[in-house]
C-alpha positions, -999 to 999 in steps of 0.1 A, spaced: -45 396 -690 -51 435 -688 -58 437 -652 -24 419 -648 -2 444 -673 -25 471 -654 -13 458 -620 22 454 -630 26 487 -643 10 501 -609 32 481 -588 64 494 -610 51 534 -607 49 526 -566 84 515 -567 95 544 -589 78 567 -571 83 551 -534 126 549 -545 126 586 -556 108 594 -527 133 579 -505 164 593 -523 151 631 -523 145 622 -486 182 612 -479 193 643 -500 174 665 -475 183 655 -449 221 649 -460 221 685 -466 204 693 -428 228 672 -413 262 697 -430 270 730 -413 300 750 -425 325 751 -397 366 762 -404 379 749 -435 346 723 -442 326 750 -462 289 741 -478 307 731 -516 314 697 -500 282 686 -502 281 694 -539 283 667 -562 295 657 -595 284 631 -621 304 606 -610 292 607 -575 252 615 -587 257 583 -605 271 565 -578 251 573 -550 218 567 -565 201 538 -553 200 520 -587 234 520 -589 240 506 -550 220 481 -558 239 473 -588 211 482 -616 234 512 -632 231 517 -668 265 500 -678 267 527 -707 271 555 -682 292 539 -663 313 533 -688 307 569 -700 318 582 -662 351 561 -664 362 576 -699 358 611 -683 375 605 -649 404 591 -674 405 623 -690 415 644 -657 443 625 -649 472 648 -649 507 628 -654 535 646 -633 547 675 -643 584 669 -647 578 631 -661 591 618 -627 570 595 -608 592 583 -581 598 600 -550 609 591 -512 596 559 -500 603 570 -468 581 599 -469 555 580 -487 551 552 -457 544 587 -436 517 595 -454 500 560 -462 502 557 -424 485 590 -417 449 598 -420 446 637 -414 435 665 -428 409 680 -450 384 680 -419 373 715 -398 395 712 -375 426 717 -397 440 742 -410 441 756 -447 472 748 -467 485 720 -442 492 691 -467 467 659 -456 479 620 -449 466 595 -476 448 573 -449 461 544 -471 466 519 -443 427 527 -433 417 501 -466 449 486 -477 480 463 -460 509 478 -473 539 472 -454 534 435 -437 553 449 -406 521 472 -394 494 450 -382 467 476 -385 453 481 -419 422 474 -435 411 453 -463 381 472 -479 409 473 -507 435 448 -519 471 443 -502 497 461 -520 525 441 -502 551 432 -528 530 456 -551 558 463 -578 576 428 -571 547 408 -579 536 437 -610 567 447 -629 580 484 -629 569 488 -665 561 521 -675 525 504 -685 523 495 -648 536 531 -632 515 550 -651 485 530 -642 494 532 -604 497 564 -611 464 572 -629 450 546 -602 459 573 -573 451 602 -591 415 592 -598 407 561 -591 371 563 -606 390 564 -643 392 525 -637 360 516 -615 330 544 -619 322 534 -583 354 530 -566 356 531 -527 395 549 -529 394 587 -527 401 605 -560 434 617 -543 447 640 -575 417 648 -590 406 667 -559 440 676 -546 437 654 -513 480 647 -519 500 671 -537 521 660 -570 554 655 -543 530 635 -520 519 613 -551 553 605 -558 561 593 -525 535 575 -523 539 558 -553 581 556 -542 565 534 -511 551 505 -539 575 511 -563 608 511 -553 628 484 -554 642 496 -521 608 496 -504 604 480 -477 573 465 -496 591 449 -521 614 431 -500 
């Protein structure tokens, strides 16, 4: 019965060691891999908590403490920022611009040009543009179907602020939290699956 506990315990410590092992590996060579270049500089590659937590193999595997993830989505609650003059509706208009574009942020851009949400890269929005993905959920008919209570803006809101307040391990960018969209670009975006006059709610 010993030499089995004594086994066991040697056959855990190779995992352990073999899995930490493997993670300082891709950490090294994540970092080789990043060179500063225009407006990419080195910070990128530093990371908080919530994406320590989330990148580590235990959690990608599904094995995360449920305690710290819970912990992690209590604190990305606490950075979302509700807009500044209490509106939360923009242009609709402006927002389908920027759900259907995808730049910015990257070397090749310059600093202080405001980005495109990419939305369209994970979700169908509009049904009328055949190329979306579907790494998220359709938001077609997002506040028909929903409501426009304020229960339901703000959490659309808080949902595209930071994302991670709702789902530790989210795939969707933490758009307001890092300031990917400015307050004005949030709006709009949120005008494009809010509105009743959206074209997504028709």
């Amino acid at each position: 019965m010993k030499k089995l506990q004594l086994l066991a315990s040697s056959a855990l410590f190779v995992v352990a060691t073999s899995t930490a092992m493997a993670q300082s590996a891709f950490d090294k060579a994540h970092m080789a891999s990043f060179k500063e270049n225009g407006i990419a500089k080195m910070d990128r590659l530093d990371r908080d908590e919530t994406q320590i937590f989330c990148s580590s193999l235990d959690a990608i595997s599904g094995k995360g403490d449920p305690k710290k993830r819970e912990a992690i989505e209590k604190a990305n609650m606490a950075t979302i920022k509700q807009p500044s003059d209490g509106k939360y509706l923009g242009d609709w208009k402006e927002g389908e611009k920027i759900a259907q574009s995808g730049r910015g942020a990257t070397w090749s851009d310059k600093a202080g040009v405001p980005n495109g949400g990419g939305c369209y890269n994970c979700h169908q929005i509009n049904k009328k543009e055949i190329s979306h993905g579907n790494i998220g959920p359709s938001l077609w008919n997002y506040a028909k179907l929903r409501g426009n209570t304020d229960a339901v803006v703000q959490y659309t809101w808080g949902k595209i602020y930071n994302s991670k307040a709702y789902n530790a391990c989210s795939n969707m960018p933490r758009m307001g939290h890092y300031k990917l969209l400015t307050e004005q670009q949030m709006r709009d975006v949120m005008a494009l699956l809010m509105d009743p006059e959206s074209p997504v709610n028709q």
